[in-house]
C-alpha positions in Angstrom: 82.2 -122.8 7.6 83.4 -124.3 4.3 83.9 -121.3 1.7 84.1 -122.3 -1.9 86.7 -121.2 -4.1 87.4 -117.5 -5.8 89.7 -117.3 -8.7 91.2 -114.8 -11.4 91.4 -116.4 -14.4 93.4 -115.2 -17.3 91.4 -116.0 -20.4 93.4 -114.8 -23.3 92.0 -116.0 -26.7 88.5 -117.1 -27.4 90.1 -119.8 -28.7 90.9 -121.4 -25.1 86.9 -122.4 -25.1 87.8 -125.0 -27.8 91.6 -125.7 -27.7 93.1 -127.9 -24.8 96.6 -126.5 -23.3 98.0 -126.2 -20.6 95.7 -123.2 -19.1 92.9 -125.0 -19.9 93.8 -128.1 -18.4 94.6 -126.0 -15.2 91.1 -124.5 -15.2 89.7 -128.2 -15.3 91.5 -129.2 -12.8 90.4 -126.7 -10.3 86.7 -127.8 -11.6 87.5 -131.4 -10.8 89.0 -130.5 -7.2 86.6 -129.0 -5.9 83.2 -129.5 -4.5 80.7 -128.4 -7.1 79.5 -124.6 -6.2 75.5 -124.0 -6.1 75.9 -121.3 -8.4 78.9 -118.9 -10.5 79.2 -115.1 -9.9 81.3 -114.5 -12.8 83.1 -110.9 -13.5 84.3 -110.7 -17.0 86.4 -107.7 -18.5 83.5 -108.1 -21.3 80.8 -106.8 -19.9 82.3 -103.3 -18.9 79.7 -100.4 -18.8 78.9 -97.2 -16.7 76.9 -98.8 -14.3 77.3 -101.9 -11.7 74.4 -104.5 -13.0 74.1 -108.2 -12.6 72.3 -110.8 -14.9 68.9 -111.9 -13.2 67.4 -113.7 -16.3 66.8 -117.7 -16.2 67.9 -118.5 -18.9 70.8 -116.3 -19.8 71.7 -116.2 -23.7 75.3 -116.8 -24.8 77.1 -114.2 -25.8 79.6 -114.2 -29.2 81.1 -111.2 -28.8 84.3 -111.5 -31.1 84.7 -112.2 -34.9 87.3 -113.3 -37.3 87.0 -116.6 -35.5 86.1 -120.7 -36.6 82.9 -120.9 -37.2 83.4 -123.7 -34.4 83.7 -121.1 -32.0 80.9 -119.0 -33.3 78.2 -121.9 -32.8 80.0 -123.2 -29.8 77.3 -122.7 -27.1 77.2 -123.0 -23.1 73.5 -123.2 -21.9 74.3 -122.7 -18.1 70.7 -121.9 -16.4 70.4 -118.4 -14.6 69.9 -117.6 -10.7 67.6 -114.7 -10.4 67.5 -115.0 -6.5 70.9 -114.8 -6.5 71.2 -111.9 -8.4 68.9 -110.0 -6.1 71.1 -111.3 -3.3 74.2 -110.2 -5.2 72.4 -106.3 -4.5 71.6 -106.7 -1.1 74.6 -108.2 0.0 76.5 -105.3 -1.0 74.5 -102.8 -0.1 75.1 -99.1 0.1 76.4 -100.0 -3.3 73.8 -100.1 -6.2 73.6 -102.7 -8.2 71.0 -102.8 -11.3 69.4 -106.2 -12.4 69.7 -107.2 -15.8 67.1 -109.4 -17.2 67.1 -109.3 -21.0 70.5 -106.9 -22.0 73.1 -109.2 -21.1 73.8 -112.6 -20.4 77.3 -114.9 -21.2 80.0 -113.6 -22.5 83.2 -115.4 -23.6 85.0 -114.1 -20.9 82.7 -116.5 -18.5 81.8 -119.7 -21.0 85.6 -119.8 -22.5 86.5 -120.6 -19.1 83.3 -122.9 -17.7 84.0 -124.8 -20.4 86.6 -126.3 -18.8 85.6 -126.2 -15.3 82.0 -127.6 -15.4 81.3 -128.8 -19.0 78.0 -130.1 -18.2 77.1 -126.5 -17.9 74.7 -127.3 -15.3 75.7 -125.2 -12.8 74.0 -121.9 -12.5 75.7 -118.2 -13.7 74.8 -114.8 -12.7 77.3 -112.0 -14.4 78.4 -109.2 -12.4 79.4 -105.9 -14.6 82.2 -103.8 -14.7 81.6 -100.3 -13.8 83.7 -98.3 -16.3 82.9 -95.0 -14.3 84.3 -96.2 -11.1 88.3 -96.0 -9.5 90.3 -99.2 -8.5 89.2 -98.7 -5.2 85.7 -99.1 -5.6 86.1 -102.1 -7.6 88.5 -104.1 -4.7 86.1 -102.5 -2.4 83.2 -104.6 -4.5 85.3 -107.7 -4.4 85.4 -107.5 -0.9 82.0 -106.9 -0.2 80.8 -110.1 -2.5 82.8 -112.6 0.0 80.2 -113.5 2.1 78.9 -115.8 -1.0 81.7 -118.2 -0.7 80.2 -119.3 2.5 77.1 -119.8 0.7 78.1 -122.3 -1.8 78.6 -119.8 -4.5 82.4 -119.6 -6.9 83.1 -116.0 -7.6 85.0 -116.2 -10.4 86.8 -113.2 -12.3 87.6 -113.6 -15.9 90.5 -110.9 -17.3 94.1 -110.7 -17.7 96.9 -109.1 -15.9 98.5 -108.6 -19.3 96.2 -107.3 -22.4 97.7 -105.5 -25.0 96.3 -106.9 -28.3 97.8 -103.9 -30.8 101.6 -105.6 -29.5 100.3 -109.3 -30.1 102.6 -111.7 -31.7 101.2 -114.5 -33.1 104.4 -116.5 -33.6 104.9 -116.1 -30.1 102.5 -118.9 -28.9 104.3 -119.4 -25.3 106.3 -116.1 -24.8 105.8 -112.8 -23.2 107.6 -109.5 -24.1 110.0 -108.8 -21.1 107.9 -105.9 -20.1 104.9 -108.3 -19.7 106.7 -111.0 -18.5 108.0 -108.2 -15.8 104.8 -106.7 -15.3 103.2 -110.4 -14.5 106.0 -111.2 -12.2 105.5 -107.9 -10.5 101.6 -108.5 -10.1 102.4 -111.5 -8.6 104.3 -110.5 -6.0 102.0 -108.1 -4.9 99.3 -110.8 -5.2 101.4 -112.7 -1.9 102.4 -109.7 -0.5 99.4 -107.4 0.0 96.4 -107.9 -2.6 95.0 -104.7 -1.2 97.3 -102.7 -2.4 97.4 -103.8 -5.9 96.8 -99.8 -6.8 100.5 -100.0 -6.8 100.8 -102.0 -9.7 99.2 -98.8 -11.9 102.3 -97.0 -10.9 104.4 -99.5 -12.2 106.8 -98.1 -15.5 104.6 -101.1 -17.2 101.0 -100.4 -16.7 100.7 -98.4 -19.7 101.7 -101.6 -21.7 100.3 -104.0 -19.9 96.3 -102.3 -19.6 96.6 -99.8 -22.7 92.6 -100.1 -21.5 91.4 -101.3 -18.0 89.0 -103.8 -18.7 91.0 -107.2 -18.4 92.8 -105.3 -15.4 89.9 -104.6 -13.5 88.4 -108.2 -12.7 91.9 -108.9 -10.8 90.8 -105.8 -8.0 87.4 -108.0 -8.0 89.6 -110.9 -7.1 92.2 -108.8 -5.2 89.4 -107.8 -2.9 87.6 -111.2 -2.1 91.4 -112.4 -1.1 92.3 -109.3 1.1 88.5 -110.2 2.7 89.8 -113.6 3.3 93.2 -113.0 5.1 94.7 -115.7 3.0 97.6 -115.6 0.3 96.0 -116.4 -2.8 97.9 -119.3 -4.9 98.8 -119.0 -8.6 97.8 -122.6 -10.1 98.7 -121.8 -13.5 101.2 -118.9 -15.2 102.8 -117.5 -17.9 102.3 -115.4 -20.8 101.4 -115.9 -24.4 101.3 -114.2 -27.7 103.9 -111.5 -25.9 101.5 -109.4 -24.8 99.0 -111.2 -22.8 99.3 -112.8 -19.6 97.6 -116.2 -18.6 98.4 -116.2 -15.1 95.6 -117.2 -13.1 95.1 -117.4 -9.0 92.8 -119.0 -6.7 91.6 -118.3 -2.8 90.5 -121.4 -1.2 
């Protein structure tokens, strides 16, 4: 069976959806390289709520969900088409867990078009959105990433869209291409735990940094996604692109082929 690729990408400033750098030439490479998937399951650290729900509409709007920004970025749009069959496969394959459909609250967030972008810019490829269940403990969300990996075998890229890193109160915006040493540390840490054991990335909360590093757990929380779908594989996940920016936010990014 050919499984399609699962990544974690760190998406860090809206910006990235209009900029060209080094991350974003990394996410267009792993576009380029691989086969092109039937369809996106994307988990973004934006769409984090008190319930597990996935996007079933067809046409799923575009989401601007930041301000202060270009108005470039504020018109910038990303018309991917919608998979409701998907979606209702997304419940039933990980069934006893509930998962709601979604067909007119949601749609794309930046979190999942900032990174697309890059990866399929013809935005033809289909995206169904996955939500973050704000009510629920690590486990249940590695347990969830675990439970989705039958869909690589189907043709469908599960990709999670967060950072390791995310403390915007400690951002420094001179810092373009630097990390604080704590987040540089805690980054460094995450991805050793990434090639040693994904399944135990509960370990990372203990860490002296967590506190820094996810003040709030949203952009954490697609990595246990992501940490689940590799533990389900038995692989060691590869980090294709790394570093941190802005001191306080982590780009690293990782992919299971």
């Amino acid at each position: 069976m050919t499984l399609t690729p699962a990544a974690f990408i760190g998406h860090g400033n809206p910006m990235n959806a209009i900029n060209n750098n080094r991350y974003t030439d990394a996410w267009a490479q792993l576009g380029a390289s691989m086969v092109k998937p039937r369809a996106v399951l994307a988990i973004s650290a934006h769409w984090y709520v008190d319930a597990t729900a996935v996007t079933s509409m067809a046409h799923p709007r575009v989401i601007h969900d930041f301000y202060g920004f270009p108005q470039e970025l504020v018109d910038f749009n990303y018309p991917a088409p919608g998979d409701s069959a998907l979606a209702q496969h997304v419940g039933d394959i990980v069934e006893p867990v509930w998962v709601g459909l979604d067909d007119e609250t949601w749609g794309i967030d930046h979190g999942t078009w900032s990174v697309l972008a890059h990866m399929f810019p013809a935005a033809d490829v289909p995206v169904v959105q996955l939500s973050i269940d704000a009510s629920q403990p690590l486990e249940y969300h590695i347990d969830l990433g675990a439970r989705l990996a039958p869909l690589r075998g189907e043709g469908v890229m599960i990709v999670a869209s967060g950072n390791v890193v995310h403390n915007l109160r400690a951002i420094d915006w001179r810092a373009e291409d630097e990390g604080f040493d704590w987040a540089q540390r805690f980054d460094d840490d995450a991805q050793s735990l990434m090639r040693r054991d994904p399944s135990a990335l509960g370990e990372l909360a203990l860490s002296d940094d967590y506190r820094l590093a996810a003040p709030t757990p949203d952009h954490f929380l697609p990595l246990a996604y992501f940490a689940g779908l590799a533990s389900a594989a038995a692989t060691t996940p590869e980090t294709f692109v790394e570093g941190c920016t802005m001191g306080s936010l982590s780009m690293t990014s990782y992919v299971v082929r």
